[in-house]
Steps between C-alpha positions, in 0.01 A plus 500: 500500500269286365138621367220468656316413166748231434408110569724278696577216265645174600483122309460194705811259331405168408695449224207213450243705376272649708213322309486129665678281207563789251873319538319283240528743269772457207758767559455504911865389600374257700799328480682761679315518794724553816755671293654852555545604170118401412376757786769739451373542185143554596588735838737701146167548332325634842837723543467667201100575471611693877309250736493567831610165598510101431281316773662092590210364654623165719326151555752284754325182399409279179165457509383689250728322224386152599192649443622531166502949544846624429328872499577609874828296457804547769750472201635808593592497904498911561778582659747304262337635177458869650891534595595348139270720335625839732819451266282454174308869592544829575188652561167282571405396823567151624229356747487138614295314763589359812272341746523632863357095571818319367818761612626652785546952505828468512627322176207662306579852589879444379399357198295788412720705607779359315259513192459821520847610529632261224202672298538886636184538654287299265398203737064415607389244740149334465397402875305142457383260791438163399269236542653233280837350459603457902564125404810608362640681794396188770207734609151228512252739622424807277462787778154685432475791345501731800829358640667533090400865545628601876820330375522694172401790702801453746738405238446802263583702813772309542632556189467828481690605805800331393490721153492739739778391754722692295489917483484629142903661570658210699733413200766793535845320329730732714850348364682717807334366771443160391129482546263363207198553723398693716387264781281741698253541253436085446252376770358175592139472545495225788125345352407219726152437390201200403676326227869679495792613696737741291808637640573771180647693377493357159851413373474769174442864451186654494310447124560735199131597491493501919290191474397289220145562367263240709207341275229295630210286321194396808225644438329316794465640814794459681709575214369819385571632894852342416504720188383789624710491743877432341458531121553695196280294232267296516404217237154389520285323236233712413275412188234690580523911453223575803661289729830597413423865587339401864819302552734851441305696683466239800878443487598838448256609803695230726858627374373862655378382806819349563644856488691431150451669171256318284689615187776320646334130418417443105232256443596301246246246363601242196401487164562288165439646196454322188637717209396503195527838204134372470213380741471224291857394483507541848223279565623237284827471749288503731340178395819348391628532805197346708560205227809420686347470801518119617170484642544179734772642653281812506259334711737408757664839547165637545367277755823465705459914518129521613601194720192268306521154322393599133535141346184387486357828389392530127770767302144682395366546813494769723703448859168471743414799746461262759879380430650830624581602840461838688759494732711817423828339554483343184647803329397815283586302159276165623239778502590600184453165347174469672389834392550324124369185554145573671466851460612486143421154394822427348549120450771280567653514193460892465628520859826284406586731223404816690686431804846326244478903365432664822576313819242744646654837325329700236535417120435648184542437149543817281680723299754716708284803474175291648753366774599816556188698526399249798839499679425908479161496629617249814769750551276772480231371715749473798434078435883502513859668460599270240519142392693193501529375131422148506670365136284235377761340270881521498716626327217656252270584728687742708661668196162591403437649797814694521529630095131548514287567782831680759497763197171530471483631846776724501362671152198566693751622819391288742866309541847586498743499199810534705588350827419784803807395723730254574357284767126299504367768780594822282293330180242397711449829644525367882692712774808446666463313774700612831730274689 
């Protein structure tokens, strides 16, 4: 069993750099980007220091490279690189994203499945709606938020029932007879509903781990009822400690009230630490790598994210109040950036190279031990159940964090040194889910 005093530990993959342009950076591997044995390498290194699990984030369009950000890059399509990389691993957990706005239940829940079979029990879905990128699948009006939602809603149902179309014992190989399967205990689930209308039962046996692990990442509204409602993580960006802890304790209240078991869900917020065996060395990465930030194309990504037109606005200067709207379905991270920009009086140029570290997340440049001691008070505080370590540079970046800060955490026993069991539910600590 796992701990209760251990951290979940994940790493969100962009073999990149987390840091916006830390590619720049002389030994990044740039040139490999796209590759399997470039990200194999990296997901080795996460392997070893006993990670819970690699995180694939997905982006379905290219508009943040012609904005010249190859950061949040769809390189790496999840599904393709997951399966390659089930046969590169034995032991880490393999979660990828897939947007309930741009698939249909049925295919999604057999590749899953299939993942986690091909991977014995190792496979993690990150439920996304979308709101950008229907151009590429003929769709010209974005549907609004609420409509994204009762459709992601309906689809993780979906999905789930067909994981569950087959009994855990339906597989019975009985050579004498001649029956594989034991058809009585497969069922279709007849779903005839808003958006879909699934026959079932899925075409494969029930999952190694009974379902894979479910992750989800809204922090609005509407997606933390989602969450509450179907997953096992949550990712959130949370840079503030006080706000973090409200946001566990709300979530974890709504999890309960929903008649499941708050330990259940792990709250798992990012971070990226910038290591260092001094403060000072640490700080001076720290500025090297905002000195790779390209600061026009900075000014872009911003403003395309908090929806303004930054051009004319001095590099300097502060973003105006005035500039920023109040409508809350602009997101928890526009918030965030607003929270930086007035409240904090960060200017454009300090916001470019805060949000190129951070997109939003916590960061910190430190020794391990410093890194450390704040990771351990979040933990402790009930601010979270663990963290998703944001690399800021690749390959160099993460091997810091996994030769220095990983073991620095389980000296002070707060993380495993050997792998709990063999599928991503047993490490994470998460029940087994009835069919």
């Amino acid at each position: 069993m796992k701990p209760k005093n251990h951290m979940v530990l994940t790493t969100f993959m962009l073999p990149a750099g987390y840091h916006k342009d830390s590619w720049r950076m002389e030994d990044s591997r740039a040139e490999e980007l796209g590759n399997l044995d470039f990200v194999a390498d990296l997901t080795a290194m996460a392997e070893a220091a006993k990670l819970d699990a690699v995180f694939f984030g997905d982006i379905v369009h290219a508009n943040t490279v012609m904005r010249g950000d190859i950061k949040m890059n769809g390189f790496y399509e999840p599904m393709t690189v997951l399966s390659a990389l089930a046969a590169r691993t034995k032991n880490i957990g393999l979660i990828g994203t897939m947007s309930t706005s741009f698939s249909e239940p049925y295919n999604l829940a057999r590749q899953l499945c299939g993942l986690d079979h091909m991977s014995n029990g190792r496979a993690g879905w990150n439920i996304v709606t979308s709101s950008d990128g229907f151009s590429n699948y003929g769709v010209e009006d974005v549907p609004d938020p609420a409509v994204r939602y009762r459709r992601a809603t309906e689809f993780v149902d979906v999905v789930q029932r067909l994981w569950d179309s087959w009994s855990d014992d339906a597989i019975i190989v009985d050579r004498a007879s001649g029956e594989y399967v034991d058809r009585s205990k497969l069922k279709a689930i007849r779903h005839k509903g808003e958006f879909f209308e699934v026959e079932g039962p899925i075409n494969m046996p029930r999952s190694p781990q009974g379902r894979p692990v479910l992750v989800q990442a809204g922090s609005s509204g509407p997606g933390m009822d989602l969450g509450s409602s179907v997953a096992d993580g949550i990712y959130t960006a949370q840079p503030f400690k006080e706000p973090s802890i409200e946001f566990y304790t709300k979530f974890k209240n709504m999890v309960a009230e929903k008649g499941r078991n708050p330990d259940d869900v792990k709250i798992i917020p990012g971070i990226l630490p910038i290591l260092g065996d001094t403060e000072k060395e640490a700080q001076d990465l720290a500025n090297e790598l905002a000195g790779y930030v390209h600061l026009g194309n900075g000014r872009k990504q911003v403003g395309a994210d908090l929806k303004m037109d930054l051009s004319e606005l001095e590099i300097d200067e502060s973003i105006p109040a005035e500039w920023f709207s109040d409508d809350p379905r602009l997101g928890s991270r526009y918030q965030i950036y607003r929270k930086k920009s007035v409240d904090m009086g960060m200017t454009l140029r300090e916001l470019i190279v805060d949000l190129a570290r951070s997109t939003g997340h916590q960061w910190m440049a430190g020794t391990p031990s410093q890194v450390a001691d704040r990771m351990v008070d979040w933990f402790q505080s009930k601010a979270c159940d663990g963290f998703n370590l944001n690399a800021p540079f690749n390959p160099g970046g993460f091997k810091l964090i996994c030769d220095k800060l990983v073991p620095e955490l389980q000296d002070r026993g707060y993380f495993r040194s050997e792998y709990e069991g063999t599928t991503l539910r047993d490490n994470l600590g998460l029940s087994l889910p009835s069919a």
